[in-house]
ZALUM-445013 format. One record per residue: residue number from 1; residue in three letters; x, y, z of N, C-alpha, C in turn. Coordinates in nm, 3 decimals, padded with zeros to 5 digits. Example, Ala and Ser with C-alpha at 12.3 -4.5 7.8 and 13.67 -1.06 7.14 Angstrom:
+-----+--------+---------+---------+---------+---------+---------+---------+---------+---------+---------+
| num | residu |     n.x |     n.y |     n.z |    ca.x |    ca.y |    ca.z |     c.x |     c.y |     c.z |
+-----+--------+---------+---------+---------+---------+---------+---------+---------+---------+---------+
|   1 |    ALA |  01.319 | -00.569 |  00.780 |  01.230 | -00.450 |  00.780 |  01.320 | -00.330 |  00.780 |
|   2 |    SER |  01.285 | -00.225 |  00.708 |  01.367 | -00.106 |  00.714 |  01.290 |  00.003 |  00.787 |
+-----+--------+---------+---------+---------+---------+---------+---------+---------+---------+---------+
END
This chain:
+-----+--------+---------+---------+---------+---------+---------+---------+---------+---------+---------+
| num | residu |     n.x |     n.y |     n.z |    ca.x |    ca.y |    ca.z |     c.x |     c.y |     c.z |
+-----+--------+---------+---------+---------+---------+---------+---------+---------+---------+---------+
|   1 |    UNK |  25.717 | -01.353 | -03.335 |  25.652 | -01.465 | -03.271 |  25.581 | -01.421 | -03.143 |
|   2 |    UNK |  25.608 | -01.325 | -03.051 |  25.585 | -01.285 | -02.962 |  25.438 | -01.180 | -02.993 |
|   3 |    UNK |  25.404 | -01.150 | -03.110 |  25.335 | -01.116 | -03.133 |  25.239 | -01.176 | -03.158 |
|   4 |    UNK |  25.257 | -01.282 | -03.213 |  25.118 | -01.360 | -03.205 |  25.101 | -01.462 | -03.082 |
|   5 |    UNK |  25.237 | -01.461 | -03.020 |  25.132 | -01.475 | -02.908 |  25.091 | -01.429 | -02.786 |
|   6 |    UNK |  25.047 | -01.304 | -02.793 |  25.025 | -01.190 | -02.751 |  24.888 | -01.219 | -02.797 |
|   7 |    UNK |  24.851 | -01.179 | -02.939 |  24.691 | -01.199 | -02.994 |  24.619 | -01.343 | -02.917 |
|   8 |    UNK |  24.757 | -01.448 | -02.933 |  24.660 | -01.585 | -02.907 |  24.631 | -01.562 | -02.749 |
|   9 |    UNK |  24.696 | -01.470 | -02.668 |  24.677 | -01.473 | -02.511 |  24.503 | -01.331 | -02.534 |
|  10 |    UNK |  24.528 | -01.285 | -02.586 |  24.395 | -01.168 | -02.638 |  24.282 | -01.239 | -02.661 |
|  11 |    UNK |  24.321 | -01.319 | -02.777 |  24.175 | -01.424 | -02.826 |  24.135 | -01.552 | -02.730 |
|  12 |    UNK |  24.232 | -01.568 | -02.687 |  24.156 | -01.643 | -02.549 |  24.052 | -01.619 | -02.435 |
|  13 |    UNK |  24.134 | -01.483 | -02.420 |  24.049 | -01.411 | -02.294 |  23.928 | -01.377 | -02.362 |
|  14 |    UNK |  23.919 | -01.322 | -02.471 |  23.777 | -01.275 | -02.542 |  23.718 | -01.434 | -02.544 |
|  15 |    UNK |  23.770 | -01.517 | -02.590 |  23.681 | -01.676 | -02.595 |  23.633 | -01.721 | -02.461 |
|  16 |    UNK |  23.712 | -01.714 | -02.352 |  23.642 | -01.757 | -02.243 |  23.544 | -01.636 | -02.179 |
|  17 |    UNK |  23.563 | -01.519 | -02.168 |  23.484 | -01.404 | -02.142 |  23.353 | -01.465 | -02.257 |
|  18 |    UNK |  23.364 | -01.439 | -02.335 |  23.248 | -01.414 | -02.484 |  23.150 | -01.535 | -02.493 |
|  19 |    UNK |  23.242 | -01.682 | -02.545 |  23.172 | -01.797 | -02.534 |  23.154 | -01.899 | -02.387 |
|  20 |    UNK |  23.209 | -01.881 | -02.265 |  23.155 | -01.968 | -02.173 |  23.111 | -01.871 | -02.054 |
|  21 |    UNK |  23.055 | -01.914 | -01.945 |  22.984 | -01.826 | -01.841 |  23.081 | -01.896 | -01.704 |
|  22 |    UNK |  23.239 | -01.848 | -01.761 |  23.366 | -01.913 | -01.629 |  23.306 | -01.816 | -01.515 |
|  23 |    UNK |  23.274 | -01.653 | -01.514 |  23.283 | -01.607 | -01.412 |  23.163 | -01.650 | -01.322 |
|  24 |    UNK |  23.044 | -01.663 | -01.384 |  22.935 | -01.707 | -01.333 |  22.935 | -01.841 | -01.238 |
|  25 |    UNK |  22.993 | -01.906 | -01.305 |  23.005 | -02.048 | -01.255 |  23.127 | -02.048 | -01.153 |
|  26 |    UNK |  23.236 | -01.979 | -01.139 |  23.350 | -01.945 | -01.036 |  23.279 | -01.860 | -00.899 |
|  27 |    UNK |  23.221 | -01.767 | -00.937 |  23.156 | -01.717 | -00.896 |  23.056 | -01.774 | -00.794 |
|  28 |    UNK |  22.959 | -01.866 | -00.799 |  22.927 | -01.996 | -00.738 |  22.969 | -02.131 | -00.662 |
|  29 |    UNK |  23.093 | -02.099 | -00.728 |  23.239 | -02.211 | -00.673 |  23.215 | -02.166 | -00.509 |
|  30 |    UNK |  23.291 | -02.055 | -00.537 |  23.384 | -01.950 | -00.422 |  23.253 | -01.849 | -00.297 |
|  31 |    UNK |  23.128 | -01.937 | -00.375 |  23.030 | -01.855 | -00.256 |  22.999 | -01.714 | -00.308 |
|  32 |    UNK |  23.004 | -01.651 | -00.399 |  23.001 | -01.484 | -00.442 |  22.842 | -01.463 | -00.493 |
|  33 |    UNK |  22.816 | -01.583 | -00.482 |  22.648 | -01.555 | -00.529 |  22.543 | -01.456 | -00.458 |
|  34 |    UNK |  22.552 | -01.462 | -00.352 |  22.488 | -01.344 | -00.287 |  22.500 | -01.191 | -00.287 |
|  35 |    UNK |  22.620 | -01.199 | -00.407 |  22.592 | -01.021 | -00.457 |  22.484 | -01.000 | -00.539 |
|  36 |    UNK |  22.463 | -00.852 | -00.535 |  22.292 | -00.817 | -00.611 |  22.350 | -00.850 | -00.772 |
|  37 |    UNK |  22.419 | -00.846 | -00.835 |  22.414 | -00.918 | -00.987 |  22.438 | -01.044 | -00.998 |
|  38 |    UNK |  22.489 | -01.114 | -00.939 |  22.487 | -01.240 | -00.924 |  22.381 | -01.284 | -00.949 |
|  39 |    UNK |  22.249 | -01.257 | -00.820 |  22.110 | -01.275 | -00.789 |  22.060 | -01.211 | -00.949 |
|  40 |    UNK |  22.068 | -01.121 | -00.987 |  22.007 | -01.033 | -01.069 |  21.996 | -01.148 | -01.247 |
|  41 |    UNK |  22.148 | -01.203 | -01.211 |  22.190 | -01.290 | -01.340 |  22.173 | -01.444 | -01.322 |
|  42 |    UNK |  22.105 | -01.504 | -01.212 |  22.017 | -01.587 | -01.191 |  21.858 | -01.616 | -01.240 |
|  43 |    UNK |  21.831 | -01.474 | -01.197 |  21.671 | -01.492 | -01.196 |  21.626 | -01.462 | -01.374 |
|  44 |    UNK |  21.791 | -01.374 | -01.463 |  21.753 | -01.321 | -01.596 |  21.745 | -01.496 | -01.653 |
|  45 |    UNK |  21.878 | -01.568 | -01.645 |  21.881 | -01.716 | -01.725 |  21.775 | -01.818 | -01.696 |
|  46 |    UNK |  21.698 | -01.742 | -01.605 |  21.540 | -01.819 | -01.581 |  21.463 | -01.832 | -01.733 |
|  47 |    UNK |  21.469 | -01.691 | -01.772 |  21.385 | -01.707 | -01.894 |  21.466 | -01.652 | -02.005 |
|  48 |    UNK |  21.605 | -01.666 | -02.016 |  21.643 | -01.673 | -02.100 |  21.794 | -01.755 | -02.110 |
|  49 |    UNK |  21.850 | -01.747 | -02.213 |  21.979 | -01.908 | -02.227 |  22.114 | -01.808 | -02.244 |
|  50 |    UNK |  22.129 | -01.665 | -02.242 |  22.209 | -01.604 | -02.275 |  22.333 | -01.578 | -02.160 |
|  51 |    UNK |  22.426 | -01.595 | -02.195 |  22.509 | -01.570 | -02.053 |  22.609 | -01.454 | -02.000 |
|  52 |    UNK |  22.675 | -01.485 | -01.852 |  22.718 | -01.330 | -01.841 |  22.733 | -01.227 | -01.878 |
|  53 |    UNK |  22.815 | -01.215 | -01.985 |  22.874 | -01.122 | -01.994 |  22.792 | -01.066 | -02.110 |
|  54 |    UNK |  22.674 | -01.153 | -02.157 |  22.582 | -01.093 | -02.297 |  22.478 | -00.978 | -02.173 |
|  55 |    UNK |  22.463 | -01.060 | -02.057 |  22.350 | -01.038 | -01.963 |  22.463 | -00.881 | -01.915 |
|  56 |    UNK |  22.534 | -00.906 | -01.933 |  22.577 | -00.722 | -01.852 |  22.592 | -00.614 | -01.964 |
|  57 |    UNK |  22.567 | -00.642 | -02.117 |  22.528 | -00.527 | -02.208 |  22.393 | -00.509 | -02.197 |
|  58 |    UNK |  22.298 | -00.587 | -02.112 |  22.182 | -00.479 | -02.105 |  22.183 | -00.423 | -01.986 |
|  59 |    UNK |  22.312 | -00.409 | -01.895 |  22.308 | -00.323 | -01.760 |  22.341 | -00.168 | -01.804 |
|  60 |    UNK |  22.256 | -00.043 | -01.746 |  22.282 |  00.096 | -01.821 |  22.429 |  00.146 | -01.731 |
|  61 |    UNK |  22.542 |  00.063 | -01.763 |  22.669 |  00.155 | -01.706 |  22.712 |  00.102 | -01.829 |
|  62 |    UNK |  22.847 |  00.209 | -01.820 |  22.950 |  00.241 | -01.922 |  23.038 |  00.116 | -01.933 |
|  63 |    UNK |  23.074 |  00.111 | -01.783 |  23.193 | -00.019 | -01.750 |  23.091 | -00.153 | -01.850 |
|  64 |    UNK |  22.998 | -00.209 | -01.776 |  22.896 | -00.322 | -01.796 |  22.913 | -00.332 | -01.939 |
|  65 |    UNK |  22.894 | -00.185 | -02.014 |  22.901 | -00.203 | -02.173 |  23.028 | -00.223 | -02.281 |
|  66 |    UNK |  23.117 | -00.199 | -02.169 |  23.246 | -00.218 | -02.275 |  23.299 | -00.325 | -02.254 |
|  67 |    UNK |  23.272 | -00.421 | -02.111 |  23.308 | -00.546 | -02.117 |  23.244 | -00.641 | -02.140 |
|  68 |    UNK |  23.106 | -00.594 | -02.230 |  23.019 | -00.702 | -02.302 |  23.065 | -00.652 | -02.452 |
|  69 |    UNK |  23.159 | -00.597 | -02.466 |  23.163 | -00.574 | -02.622 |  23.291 | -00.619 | -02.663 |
|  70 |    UNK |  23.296 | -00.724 | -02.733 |  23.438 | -00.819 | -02.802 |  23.593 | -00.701 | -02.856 |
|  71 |    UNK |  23.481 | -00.611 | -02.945 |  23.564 | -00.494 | -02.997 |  23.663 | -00.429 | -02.922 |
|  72 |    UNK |  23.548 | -00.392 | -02.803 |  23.615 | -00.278 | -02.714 |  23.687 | -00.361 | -02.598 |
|  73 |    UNK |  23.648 | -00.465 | -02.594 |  23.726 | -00.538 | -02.460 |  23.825 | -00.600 | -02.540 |
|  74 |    UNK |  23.895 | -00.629 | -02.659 |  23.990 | -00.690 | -02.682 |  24.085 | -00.555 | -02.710 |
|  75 |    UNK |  24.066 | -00.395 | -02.769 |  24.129 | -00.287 | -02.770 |  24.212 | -00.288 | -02.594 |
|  76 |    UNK |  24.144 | -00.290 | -02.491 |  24.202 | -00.276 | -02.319 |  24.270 | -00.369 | -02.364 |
|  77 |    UNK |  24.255 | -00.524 | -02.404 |  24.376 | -00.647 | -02.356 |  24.447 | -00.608 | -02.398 |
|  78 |    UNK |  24.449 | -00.562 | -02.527 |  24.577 | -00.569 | -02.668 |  24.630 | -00.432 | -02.586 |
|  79 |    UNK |  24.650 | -00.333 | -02.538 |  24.663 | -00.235 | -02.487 |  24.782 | -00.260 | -02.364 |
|  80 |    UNK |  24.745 | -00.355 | -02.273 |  24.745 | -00.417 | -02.172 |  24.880 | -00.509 | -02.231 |
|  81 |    UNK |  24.874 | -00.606 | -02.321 |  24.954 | -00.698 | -02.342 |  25.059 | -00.583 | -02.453 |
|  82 |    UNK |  25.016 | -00.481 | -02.524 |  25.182 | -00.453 | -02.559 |  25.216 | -00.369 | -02.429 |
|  83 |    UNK |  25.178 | -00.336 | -02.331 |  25.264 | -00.249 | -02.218 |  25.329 | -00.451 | -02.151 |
|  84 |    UNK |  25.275 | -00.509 | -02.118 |  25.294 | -00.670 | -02.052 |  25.420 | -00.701 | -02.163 |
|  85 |    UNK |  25.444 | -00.747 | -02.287 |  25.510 | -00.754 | -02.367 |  25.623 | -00.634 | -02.399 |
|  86 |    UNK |  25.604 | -00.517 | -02.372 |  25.691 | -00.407 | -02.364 |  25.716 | -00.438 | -02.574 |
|  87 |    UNK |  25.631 | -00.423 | -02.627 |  25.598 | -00.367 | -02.769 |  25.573 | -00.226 | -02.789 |
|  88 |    UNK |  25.656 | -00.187 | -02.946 |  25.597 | -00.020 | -02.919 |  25.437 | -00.017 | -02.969 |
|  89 |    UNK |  25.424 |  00.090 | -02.940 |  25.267 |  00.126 | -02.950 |  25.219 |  00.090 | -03.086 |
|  90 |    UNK |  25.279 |  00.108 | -03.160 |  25.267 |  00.117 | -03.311 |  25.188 |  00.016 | -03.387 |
|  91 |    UNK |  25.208 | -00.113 | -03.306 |  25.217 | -00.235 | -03.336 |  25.043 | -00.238 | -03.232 |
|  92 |    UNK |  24.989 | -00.189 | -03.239 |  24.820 | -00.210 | -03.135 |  24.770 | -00.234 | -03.243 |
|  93 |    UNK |  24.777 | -00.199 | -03.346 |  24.665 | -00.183 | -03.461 |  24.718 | -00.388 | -03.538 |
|  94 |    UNK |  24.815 | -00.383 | -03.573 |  24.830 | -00.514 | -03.592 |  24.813 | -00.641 | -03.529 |
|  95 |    UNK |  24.840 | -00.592 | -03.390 |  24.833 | -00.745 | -03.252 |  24.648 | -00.689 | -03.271 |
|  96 |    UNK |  24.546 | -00.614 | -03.233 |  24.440 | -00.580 | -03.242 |  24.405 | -00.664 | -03.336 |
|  97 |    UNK |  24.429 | -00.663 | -03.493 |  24.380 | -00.770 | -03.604 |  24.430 | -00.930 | -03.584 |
|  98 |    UNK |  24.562 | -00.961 | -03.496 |  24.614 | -01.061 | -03.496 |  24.482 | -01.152 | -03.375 |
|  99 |    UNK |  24.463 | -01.120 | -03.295 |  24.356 | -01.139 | -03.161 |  24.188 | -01.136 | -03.237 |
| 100 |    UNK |  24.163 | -01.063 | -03.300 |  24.019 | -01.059 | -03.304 |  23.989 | -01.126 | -03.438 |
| 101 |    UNK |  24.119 | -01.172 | -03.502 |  24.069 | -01.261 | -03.632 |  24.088 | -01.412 | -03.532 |
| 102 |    UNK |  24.207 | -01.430 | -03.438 |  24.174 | -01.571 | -03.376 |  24.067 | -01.569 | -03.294 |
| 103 |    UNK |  23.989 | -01.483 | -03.281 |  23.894 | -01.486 | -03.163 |  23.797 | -01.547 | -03.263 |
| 104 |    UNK |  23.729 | -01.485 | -03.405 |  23.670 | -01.533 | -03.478 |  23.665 | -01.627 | -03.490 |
| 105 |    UNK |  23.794 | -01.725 | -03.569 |  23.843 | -01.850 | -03.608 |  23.761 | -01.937 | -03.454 |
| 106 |    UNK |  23.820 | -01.908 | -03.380 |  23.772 | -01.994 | -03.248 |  23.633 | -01.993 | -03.250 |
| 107 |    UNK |  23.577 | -01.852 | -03.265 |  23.421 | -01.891 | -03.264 |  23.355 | -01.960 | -03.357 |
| 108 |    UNK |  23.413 | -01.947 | -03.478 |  23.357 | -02.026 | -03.598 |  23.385 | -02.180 | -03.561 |
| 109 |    UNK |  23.478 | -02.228 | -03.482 |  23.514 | -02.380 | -03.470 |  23.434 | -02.373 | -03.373 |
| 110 |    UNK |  23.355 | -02.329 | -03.272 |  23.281 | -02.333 | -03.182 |  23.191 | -02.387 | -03.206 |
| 111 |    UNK |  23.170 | -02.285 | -03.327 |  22.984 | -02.289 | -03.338 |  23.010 | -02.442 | -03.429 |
| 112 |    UNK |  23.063 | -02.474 | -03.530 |  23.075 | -02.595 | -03.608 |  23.059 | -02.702 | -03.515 |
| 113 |    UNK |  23.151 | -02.697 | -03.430 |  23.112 | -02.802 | -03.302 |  23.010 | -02.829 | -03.222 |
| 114 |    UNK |  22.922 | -02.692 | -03.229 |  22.823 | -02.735 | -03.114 |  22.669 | -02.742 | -03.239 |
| 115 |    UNK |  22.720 | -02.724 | -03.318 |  22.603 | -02.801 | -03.444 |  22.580 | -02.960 | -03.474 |
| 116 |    UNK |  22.684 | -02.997 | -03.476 |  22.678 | -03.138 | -03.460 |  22.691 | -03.223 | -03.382 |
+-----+--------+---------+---------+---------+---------+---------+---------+---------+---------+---------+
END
């Protein structure tokens, strides 16, 4: 049981990272807007609808690219949550499929929802 919810704490973070723009908008809360990407990710949603964290896979760093990528940023959580959970290692490859099939599921109810 602890294992899945481990994935469901994985597929969350990928859902709010992936589908909403929390940091952007927190970010604005708390006054942080006056850093140069902040500014940078202002002036991009001018002419286009895409948000944070899509807007930092076209930044040329390494970091920028692995935390715009669902794959590779849910491998660190799941990583993260069996050392947090104290799971043996063994078990990454299963909590890994348990997280990125609910991350799916969530996006598929997403998108169904915001169609109609």
């Amino acid at each position: 049981m602890d294992l899945i919810l481990a994935g469901s704490l994985s597929a969350f973070g990928l859902f709010i990272w992936f589908k909403t723009n929390f940091f952007y908008e927190y970010a604005k809360l708390f006054n942080l807007n006056k850093s140069k990407l902040i500014q940078e990710y202002e002036a991009f949603i001018k002419v286009t609808q895409l948000n944070f964290s899509e807007f930092l896979g076209f930044k040329n760093s390494f970091f920028f690219k692995l935390i715009s990528c669902p794959l590779c940023l849910n491998f660190w959580f799941n990583l993260f949550l069996i050392l947090l959970f104290e799971f043996p290692l063994r078990y990454i490859g299963l909590l890994y499929i348990i997280s990125i099939m609910e991350y799916m599921i969530l996006s598929i109810v997403l998108s169904k929802y915001e169609n109609n």
